[in-house]
N, C-alpha and C positions, 0 to 999 in steps of 0.2 A: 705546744701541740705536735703530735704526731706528726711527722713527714706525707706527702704524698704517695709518695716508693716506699714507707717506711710502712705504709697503709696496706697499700696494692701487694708487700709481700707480706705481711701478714694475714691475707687473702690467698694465698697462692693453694693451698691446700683444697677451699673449695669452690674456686675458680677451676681448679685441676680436673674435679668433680663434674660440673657444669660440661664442658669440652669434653669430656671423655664421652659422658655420657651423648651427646650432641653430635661425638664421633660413631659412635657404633648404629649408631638411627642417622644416615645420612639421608635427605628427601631431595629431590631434583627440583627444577625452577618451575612455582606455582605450585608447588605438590607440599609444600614447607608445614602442613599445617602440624604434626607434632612438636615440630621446633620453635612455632610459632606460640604454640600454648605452655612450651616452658619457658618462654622470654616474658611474654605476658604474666604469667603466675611469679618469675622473679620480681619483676617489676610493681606490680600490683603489693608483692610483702615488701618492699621499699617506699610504699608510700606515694607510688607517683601516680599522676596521671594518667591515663592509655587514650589516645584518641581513635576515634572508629571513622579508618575511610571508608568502609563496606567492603573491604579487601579480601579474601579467604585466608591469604597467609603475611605475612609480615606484619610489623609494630611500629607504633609510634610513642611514645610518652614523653611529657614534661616537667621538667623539674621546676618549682617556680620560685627561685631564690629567696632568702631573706631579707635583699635588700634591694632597693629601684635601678635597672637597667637596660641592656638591649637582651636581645636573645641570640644567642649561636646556638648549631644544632652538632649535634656528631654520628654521624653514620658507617653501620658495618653490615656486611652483605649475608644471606645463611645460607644458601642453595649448595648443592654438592653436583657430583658431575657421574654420567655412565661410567665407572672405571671398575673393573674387580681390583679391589685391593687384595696382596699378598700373604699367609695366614703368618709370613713371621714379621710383619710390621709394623709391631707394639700392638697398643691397642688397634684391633682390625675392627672393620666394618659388621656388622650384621646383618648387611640388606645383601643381596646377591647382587651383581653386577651396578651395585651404588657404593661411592667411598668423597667424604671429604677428602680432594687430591692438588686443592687450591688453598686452603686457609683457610674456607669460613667460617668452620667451627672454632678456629683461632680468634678470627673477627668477631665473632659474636660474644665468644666469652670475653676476651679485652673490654668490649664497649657495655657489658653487664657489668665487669667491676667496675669501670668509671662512672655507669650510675651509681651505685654503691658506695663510691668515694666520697659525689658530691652530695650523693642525699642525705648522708650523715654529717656533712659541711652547710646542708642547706644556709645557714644563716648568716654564712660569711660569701655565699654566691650574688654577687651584683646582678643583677638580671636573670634571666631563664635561659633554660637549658634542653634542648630537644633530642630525644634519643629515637633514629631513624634506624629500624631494621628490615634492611630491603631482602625483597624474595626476589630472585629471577635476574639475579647477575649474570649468571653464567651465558646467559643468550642476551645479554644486553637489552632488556627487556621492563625489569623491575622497576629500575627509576623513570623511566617515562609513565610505568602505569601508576606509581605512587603520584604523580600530579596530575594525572588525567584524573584521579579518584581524588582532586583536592586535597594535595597534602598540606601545604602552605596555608590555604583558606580557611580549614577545618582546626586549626591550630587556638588553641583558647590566649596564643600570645599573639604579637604582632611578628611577621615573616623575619624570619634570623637571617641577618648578620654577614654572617659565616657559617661555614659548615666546615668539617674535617674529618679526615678518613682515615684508616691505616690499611698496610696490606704486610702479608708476609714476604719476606727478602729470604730466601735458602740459600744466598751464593755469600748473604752478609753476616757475621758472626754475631749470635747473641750477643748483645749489648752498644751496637752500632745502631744509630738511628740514620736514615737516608731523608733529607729536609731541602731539597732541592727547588732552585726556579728554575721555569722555564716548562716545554714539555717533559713531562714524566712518562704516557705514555701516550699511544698512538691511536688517532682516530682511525675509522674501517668502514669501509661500505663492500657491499656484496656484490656480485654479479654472475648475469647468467647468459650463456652464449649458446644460441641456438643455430646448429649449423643447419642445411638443407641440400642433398643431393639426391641423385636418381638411384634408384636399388636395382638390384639385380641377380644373376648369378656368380657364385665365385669364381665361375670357370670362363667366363666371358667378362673381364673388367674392362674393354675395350668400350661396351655396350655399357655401364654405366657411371655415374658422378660417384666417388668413392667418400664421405665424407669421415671414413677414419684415417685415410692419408690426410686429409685438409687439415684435420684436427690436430695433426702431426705439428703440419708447416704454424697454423696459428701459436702452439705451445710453444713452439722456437720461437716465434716472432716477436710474442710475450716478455722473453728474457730480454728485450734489449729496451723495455718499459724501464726498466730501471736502470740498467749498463749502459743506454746510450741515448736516452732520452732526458733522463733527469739529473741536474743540478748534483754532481757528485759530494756534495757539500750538507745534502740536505736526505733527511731520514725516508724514505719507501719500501716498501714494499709489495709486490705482484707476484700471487701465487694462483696456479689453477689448481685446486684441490679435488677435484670430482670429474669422472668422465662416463655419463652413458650413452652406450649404443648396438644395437644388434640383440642379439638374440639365435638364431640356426649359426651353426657353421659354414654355411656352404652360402650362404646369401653375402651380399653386398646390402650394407644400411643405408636408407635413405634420411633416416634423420638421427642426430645427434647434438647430445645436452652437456655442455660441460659448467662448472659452478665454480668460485672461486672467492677469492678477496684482497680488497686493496687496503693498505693501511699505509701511514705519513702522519708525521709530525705537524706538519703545515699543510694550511687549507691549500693554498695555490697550489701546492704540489701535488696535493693528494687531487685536484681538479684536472691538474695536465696531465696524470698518469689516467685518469677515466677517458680524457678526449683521446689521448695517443694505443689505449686499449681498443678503445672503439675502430678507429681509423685504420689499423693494423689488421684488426679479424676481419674487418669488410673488405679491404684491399688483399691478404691471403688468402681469404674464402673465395673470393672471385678469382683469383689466377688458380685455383683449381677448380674452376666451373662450380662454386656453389656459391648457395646467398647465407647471408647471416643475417640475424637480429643481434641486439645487446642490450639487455637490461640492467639495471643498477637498481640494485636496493639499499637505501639510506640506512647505515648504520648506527655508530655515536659518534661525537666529535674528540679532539685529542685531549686528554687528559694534562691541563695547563695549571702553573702555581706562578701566579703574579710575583712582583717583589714585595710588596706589600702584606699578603698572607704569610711569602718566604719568612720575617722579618717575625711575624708574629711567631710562628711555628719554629725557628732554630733556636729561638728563645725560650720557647715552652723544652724542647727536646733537650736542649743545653740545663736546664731546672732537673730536667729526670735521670740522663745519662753523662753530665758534663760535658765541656765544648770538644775535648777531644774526641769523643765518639759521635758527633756528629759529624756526617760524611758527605761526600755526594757523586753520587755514582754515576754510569752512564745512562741516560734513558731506555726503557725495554718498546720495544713494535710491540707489544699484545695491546689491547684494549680494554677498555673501564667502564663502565655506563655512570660509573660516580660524575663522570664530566657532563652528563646532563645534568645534573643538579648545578652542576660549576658554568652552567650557561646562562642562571637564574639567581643563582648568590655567590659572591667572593668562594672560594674551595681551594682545599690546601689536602693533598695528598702524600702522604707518608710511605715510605717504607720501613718496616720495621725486622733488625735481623732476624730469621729462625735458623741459621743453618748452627750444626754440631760441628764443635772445634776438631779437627784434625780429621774430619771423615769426607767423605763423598754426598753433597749434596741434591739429591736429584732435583729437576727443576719444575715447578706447577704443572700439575696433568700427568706428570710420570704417576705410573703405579706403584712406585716404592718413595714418591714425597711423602716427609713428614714434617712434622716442627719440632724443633727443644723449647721446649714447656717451660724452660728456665725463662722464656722472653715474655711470658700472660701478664704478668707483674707487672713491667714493664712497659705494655700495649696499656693497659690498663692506668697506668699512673699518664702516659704520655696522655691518653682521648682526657682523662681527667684532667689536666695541665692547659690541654691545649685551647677548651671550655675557658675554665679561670684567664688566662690570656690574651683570648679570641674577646672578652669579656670585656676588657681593659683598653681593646685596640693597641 
């Protein structure tokens, strides 16, 4: 019989198709519903399943083997991001100020061929198979609303297993898999700092509480969240990314909103850096005469691969690209909402190369990312492999 790779490249041509097409019609998060009804309609000519959360965009289907077992699932994200894409950057975008600038139309088509793989395998798959395409990655958002809408329950199998995901790698060269324990990436929580002074005129700052100097001294004070506060050993991050206030020239602001986010490897760390956040804005807002609040908004948690997943997953990856191309990188701070699912069943998170040999990779969200297409095959035999695997324990 045919290889799995052997499969997935003789695929490559309309898997190429699929993603092109899925590239030039990028949809933002919740808005997926064209991408949704061509995942649906692939699926549907495969023979599988679809099951209905009441969702508007994203998919579910099941594959239900030939033969008695457990269920793993495999999931890939579709959403695309505000970005204008470039008119000389291969296939461009068609939407105006929307461009797959993340992967996901990479994601999406990998995990269509590896339905594809296994549907035409059906009879040699020990168990069932769940094909999860989440909407609303990009805001970390999707995968908690795929179980608030019953994903798990609505499920015509009993709850999978495992699950497994892939993501695109630009800095890793086509044919390198990344199959790593430990964290892969970093959990994030938001916040929001509200400062409070007395307003005034600009020409009398005597007469009032200045709250965009404060805002100053807080910003500095910020930087030593992670330089002097935290465990140099251990992964953080603190950024204030947003600052509003004012309005006239000539006025002194009385209030000001800044917004921001924390991300870490580790709970405990990512906990100390919230309390040492807080503690800091309150105690520099007061030595400039203002008050603060601090809010926190719950993000997703860090994106973790047990040993046990590990063990399953460099075995599946070692089957598609041999052991030498199996790597392991360093872990990235951005964040995943895939680890909400990984809070609920075993999950195993991949990196898969895209980047072009000898060129300049830009990296997720630049307006000039792309992927080498030479890695769908690839994506696609790995999600296929990692099923059959994940299958076996």
């Amino acid at each position: 019989m045919t290889s799995i790779r052997e499969r997935a490249q003789a695929l490559a041509p309309e898997l190429q198709s699929i993603k092109n097409d899925i590239h030039l019609h990028p949809e933002l998060s919740f808005q997926e519903v064209r991408t949704t009804k061509i995942i649906q309609d692939q699926l549907l000519a495969m023979g599988l399943h679809l099951v209905d959360l009441g969702m508007e965009t994203g998919a579910v289907a099941v594959l239900f083997g030939g033969q008695e077992g457990p269920t793993v699932a495999l999931r890939a994200d579709i959403d695309a991001i505000e970005q204008q894409e470039p008119a000389d950057n291969g296939v461009v975008s068609e939407e105006p100020g929307k461009m797959h600038a993340c992967g996901h139309d990479f994601h999406t088509t990998c995990l269509l061929g590896a339905a594809k793989i296994l549907s035409e395998r059906k009879e040699e798959v020990a168990g069932n198979v769940v094909f999860v395409f989440q909407p609303a990655e990009e805001i970390t958002q999707g995968a908690q609303a795929m179980l608030d809408h019953g994903l798990w329950d609505k499920l015509p199998v009993p709850k999978p297993e495992r699950i497994f995901a892939l993501h695109t790698r630009p800095e890793l060269p086509v044919g390198d898999i990344a199959a790593m324990e430990g964290p892969v990436m970093a959990g994030k929580s938001h916040f929001t700092i509200t400062l409070h002074g007395k307003s005034g005129h600009g020409g009398s700052p005597h007469k009032c509480t200045d709250v965009i100097v404060a805002a100053a001294g807080v910003v500095n004070a910020l930087q030593t969240v992670v330089s002097r506060n935290t465990d140099p050993l251990e992964s953080v991050v603190c950024s204030v990314l947003s600052i509003h206030a004012g309005t006239p020239d000539n006025f002194v602001p009385d209030v000001l909103t800044m917004t921001g986010s924390i991300r870490a490897h580790g709970a405990q760390a990512h906990r100390h850096a919230e309390q040492r956040l807080e503690e800091l804005t309150v105690g520099v807002a007061n030595a400039y005469g203002c008050t603060a609040q601090v809010e926190f908004h719950p993000g997703v948690p860090a994106t973790v691969n047990s040993p046990e997943m590990t063990r399953i997953a460099r075995r599946s990856a070692a089957a598609v690209v041999g052991e030498d191309h199996v790597v392991s990188p360093n872990p990235d701070m951005g964040s995943e909402d895939f680890a909400v699912f990984g809070q609920e069943v075993p999950a195993f998170f991949y990196w898969l190369g895209t980047g072009f040999p000898g060129q300049h990779n830009p990296c997720w969200h630049n307006e000039h990312f792309r992927t080498d297409d030479e890695a769908i095959p690839l994506g696609a035999a790995l999600l296929a492999q990692s099923a059959l695997e994940g299958l076996k324990g």
